[in-house]
Each structure stands twice: as structure tokens, then as C-alpha cells.
C-alpha positions in Angstrom: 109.0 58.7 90.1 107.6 60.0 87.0 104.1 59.2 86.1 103.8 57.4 82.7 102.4 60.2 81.2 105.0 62.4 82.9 108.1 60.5 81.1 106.0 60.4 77.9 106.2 63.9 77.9 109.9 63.9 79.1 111.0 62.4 76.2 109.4 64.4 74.0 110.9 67.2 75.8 108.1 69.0 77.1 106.9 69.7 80.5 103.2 69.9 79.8 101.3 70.3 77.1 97.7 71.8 75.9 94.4 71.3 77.5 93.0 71.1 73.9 94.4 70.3 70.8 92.1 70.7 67.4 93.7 69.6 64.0 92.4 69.7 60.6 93.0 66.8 59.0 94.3 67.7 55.2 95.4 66.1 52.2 94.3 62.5 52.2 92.8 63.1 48.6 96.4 64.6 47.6 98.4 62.2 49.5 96.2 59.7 46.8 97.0 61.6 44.1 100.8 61.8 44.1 100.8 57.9 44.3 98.5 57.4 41.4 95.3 56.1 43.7 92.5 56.9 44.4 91.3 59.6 47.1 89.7 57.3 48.8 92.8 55.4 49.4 93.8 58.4 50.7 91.5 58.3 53.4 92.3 54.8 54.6 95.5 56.1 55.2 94.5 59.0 57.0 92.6 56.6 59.2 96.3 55.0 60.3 97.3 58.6 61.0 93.8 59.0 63.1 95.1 56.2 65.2 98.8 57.2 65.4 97.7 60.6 66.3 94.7 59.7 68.8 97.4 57.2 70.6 100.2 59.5 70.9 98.1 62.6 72.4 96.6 60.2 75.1 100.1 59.0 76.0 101.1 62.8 76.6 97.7 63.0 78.8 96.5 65.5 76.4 93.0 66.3 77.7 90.6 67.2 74.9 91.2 66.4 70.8 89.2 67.7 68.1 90.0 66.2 65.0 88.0 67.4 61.8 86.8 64.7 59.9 84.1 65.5 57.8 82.5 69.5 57.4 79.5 70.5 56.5 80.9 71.7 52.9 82.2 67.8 52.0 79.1 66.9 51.5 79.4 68.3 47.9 81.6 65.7 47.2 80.9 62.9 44.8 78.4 59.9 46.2 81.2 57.1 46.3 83.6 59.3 48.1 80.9 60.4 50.7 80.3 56.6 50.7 83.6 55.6 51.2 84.4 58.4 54.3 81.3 56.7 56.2 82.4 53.1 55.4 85.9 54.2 57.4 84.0 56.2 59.8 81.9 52.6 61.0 85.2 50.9 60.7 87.1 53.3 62.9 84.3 53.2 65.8 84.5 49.2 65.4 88.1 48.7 65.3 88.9 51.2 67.9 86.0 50.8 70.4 88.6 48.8 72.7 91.2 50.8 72.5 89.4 53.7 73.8 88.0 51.7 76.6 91.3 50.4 77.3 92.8 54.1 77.4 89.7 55.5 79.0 89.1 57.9 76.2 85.7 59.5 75.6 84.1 60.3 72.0 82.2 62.7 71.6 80.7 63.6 68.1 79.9 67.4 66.4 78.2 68.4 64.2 75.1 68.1 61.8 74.3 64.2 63.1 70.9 64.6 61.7 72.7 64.6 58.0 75.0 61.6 59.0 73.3 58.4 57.3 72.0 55.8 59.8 74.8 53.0 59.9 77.3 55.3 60.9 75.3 57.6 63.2 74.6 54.6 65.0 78.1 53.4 64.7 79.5 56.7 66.4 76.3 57.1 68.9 77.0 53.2 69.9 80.7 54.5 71.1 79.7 57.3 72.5 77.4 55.7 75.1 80.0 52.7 75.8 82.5 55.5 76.8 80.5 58.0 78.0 82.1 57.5 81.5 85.6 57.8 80.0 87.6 60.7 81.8 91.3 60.9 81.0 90.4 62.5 77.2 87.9 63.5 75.4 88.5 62.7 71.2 85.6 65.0 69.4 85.4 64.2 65.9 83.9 66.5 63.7 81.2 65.0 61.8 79.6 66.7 59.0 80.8 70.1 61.6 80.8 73.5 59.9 81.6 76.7 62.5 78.9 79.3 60.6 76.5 76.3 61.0 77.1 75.4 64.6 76.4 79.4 65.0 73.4 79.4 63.0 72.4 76.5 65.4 73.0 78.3 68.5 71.3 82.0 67.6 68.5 79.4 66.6 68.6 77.9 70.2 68.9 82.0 71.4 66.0 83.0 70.0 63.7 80.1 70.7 64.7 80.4 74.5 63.8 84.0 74.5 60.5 83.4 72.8 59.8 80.8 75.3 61.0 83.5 78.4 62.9 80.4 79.3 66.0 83.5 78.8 66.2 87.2 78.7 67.7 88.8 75.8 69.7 91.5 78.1 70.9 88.3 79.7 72.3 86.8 76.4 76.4 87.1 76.7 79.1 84.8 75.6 78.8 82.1 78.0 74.8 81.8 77.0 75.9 81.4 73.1 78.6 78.7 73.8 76.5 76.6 76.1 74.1 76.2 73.0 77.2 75.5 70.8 77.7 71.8 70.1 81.1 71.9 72.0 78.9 72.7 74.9 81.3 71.7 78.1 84.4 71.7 76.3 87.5 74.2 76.6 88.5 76.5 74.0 91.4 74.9 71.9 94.3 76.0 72.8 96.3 74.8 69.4 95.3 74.5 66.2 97.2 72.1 64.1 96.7 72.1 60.6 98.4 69.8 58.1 99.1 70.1 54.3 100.6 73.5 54.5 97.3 75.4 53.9 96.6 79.2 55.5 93.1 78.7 56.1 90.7 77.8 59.1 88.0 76.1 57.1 84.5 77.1 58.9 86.5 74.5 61.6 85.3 76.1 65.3 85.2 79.8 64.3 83.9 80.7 67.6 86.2 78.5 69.9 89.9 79.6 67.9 89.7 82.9 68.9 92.5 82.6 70.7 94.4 79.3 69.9 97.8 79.3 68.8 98.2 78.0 65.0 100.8 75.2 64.0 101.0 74.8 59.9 102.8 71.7 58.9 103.7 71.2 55.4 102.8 67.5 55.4 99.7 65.7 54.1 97.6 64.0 56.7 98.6 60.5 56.1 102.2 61.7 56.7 101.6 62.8 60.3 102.7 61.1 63.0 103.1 60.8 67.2 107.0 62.2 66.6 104.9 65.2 64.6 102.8 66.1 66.9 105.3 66.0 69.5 107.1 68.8 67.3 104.2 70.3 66.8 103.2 70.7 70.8 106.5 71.6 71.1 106.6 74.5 68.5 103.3 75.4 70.9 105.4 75.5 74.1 107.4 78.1 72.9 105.0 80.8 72.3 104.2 83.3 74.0 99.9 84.0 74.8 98.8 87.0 75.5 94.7 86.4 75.3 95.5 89.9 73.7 97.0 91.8 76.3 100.3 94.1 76.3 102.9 91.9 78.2 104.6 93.6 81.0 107.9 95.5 80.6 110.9 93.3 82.3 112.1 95.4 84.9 
């Protein structure tokens, strides 16, 4: 017999799927828009897709999912916006606190958390600890996360080790910079999903993509669903990786 996650992924005809899934989250704010509301309606929305999303990856036994919530650039954007996206961020780790513990799913949060105002640095940290011992997924949320930042961070971390002698700089290789990055301990992604239809990365784990497969799906974030991802992981399935090597002739 099937495990559950087994006929979960049956049914959405595939027979497994990525250790790590990253998705940028895009178009709440036009999502808003084309209804005549306000961008931050746009983002309660997304929220429901958060959920829908979050649910459905677990149920496929998806092990790690990165979803970008916040970057270090958005905090250019006007105060009640900014104020708005933390309201939903407290509300989120409330609202969802059970169903993590219930699915046995981990958060983890990236990023600049020292930028993150109090209430909802506390809010995410207060998750974090209640499901620290979590182990069938890890959900990292990208908080106030920006890729030339998180690399700033870790040549920071570099040289301060190297001053101290706690490392020598002949010994510094890839491995040394991406234990100081804030994914520390997670695997590369191995698909990127990104919604809206936009041909960009976004300063969203510059370091970690290098290899991931990209999916580009023309809907806006609060449009994106568990039967979407499923097309999306299955779009994924049927690619061929090559971590750039020359595939072998058939013979």
C-alpha cells in the first residue's frame, strides 16, 4: 500500500518530486489592482495562496520551501503597505502555528531580522522555537531577504573569521561561504517557481539557484494554487539536469 504522501503524488501524476522548491511570490499588488482595491488587499489574498501552497507541498512530502515574502528592496515601499505586510506576517504565524505542528512542518526565517520591527520578529521567532523539532519540511520564508545582501553578510563573516585565525584564507572554498549564508543547512533549490509571468530572479538566493530549474507561470500570486503547483512540479519532472555537463551519447 501507498503511503499517503505516495498516492498524493499519484494523483498528481508524479513519482517524486523536488527536495527544494523556492517561489517568488508576484503580483498581489496587481492582482489588487485589476479589481479596483487596494494592494494591500492584494496581499491578504496572497496569504490564502501562502496556505494553499504551504498545504499542498507538504501533502506531496516536498522537503524544503522557500517562499519569498518580503526582500530587502520592499522596504522602499510606502509606510502603510510595509505596515500592512507585517500585520499579515503576525497573523500568518498565529493562525497557522497549529497547522504546522499538526503537519510537523518547521519555519525557518531569512533574512535581515534585525530590520524586521519587534511584533513580528517575535511573532515569526515564537514559531520558530515551537517547531524547531519539526522534520517532515522545512517552510523558510524570506523576510526582508535580499541574495547580494545575504553575500555581503557572509564575505563579512569570511573576513572576520580570518582576522580572528579562527579560518585560513587558502581554506576559504564554496562550502566555507555557504555555511555563513543564512540558508546555512539547507539544500540548493532545485526549482524555482515564479509567478506573474516576470523573467527576472529578483536578488531572491543568487548564490543557491545556480543550478535550479526555472518554472514561469503567467498567473498572479493570489491565483496560484495546489492543482498549480502540481503542474508546475510536473513541468519540473520533465526536464532534463545536467549540473552542466554534456549528457552521454545513447548508444
Amino acid at each position: 500500500m501507498p503511503t499517503e504522501e505516495e498516492q498524493h503524488r499519484l494523483n498528481a501524476g508524479l513519482a517524486e518530486v523536488p527536495r527544494h522548491v523556492a517561489v517568488i511570490m508576484d503580483g498581489n499588488g496587481r492582482w489588487a489592482a485589476q479589481r479596483g482595491k487596494p494592494r494591500t488587499w492584494g496581499h491578504q489574498e496572497g496569504a490564502r495562496a501562502v496556505r494553499a501552497v504551504v498545504t499542498r507541498a507538504r501533502e506531496l512530502g516536498v522537503p524544503w520551501l522557500t517562499l519569498y515574502a518580503f526582500s530587502a528592496q520592499n522596504w522602499r515601499r510606502p509606510a502603510d503597505e510595509i505596515n500592512a505586510l507585517m500585520a499579515l506576517l503576525i497573523e500568518f504565524c498565529q493562525k497557522e502555528r497549529q497547522l504546522m505542528m499538526d503537519k510537523d512542518i518547521r519555519l525557518r526565517v531569512i533574512g535581515q531580522r534585525d530590520r524586521i520591527p519587534a511584533p513580528a520578529r517575535f511573532a515569526a521567532e515564537t514559531v520558530e522555537r515551537a517547531t524547531r523539532d519539526n522534520r517532515a519540511m522545512t517552510l523558510q520564508i524570506a523576510l526582508s531577504y535580499g541574495g547580494r545582501e545575504e553575500l555581503v553578510s557572509a564575505a563579512r563573516q569570511l573576513v572576520a573569521d580570518a582576522l580572528a585565525g579562527r579560518i585560513d584564507p587558502e581554506d576559504v572554498d564554496e562550502s566555507a561561504l555557504s555555511a555563513r549564508l543564512w540558508t546555512a543547512g539547507a539544500p540548493d533549490p532545485d526549482l524555482v517557481i515564479r509567478t506573474s509571468g516576470e523573467l527576472r530572479v529578483s536578488n531572491f538566493l543568487l548564490w543557491q539557484i545556480a543550478y535550479a530549474e526555472f518554472v514561469v507561470d503567467p498567473r498572479l500570486w493570489p491565483d496560484f494554487g495546489a492543482a498549480d503547483l502540481d503542474e508546475a512540479l510536473r513541468t519540473f519532472a520533465a526536464r532534463e539536469r545536467r549540473f552542466g555537463a554534456v549528457r552521454a551519447p545513447v548508444r
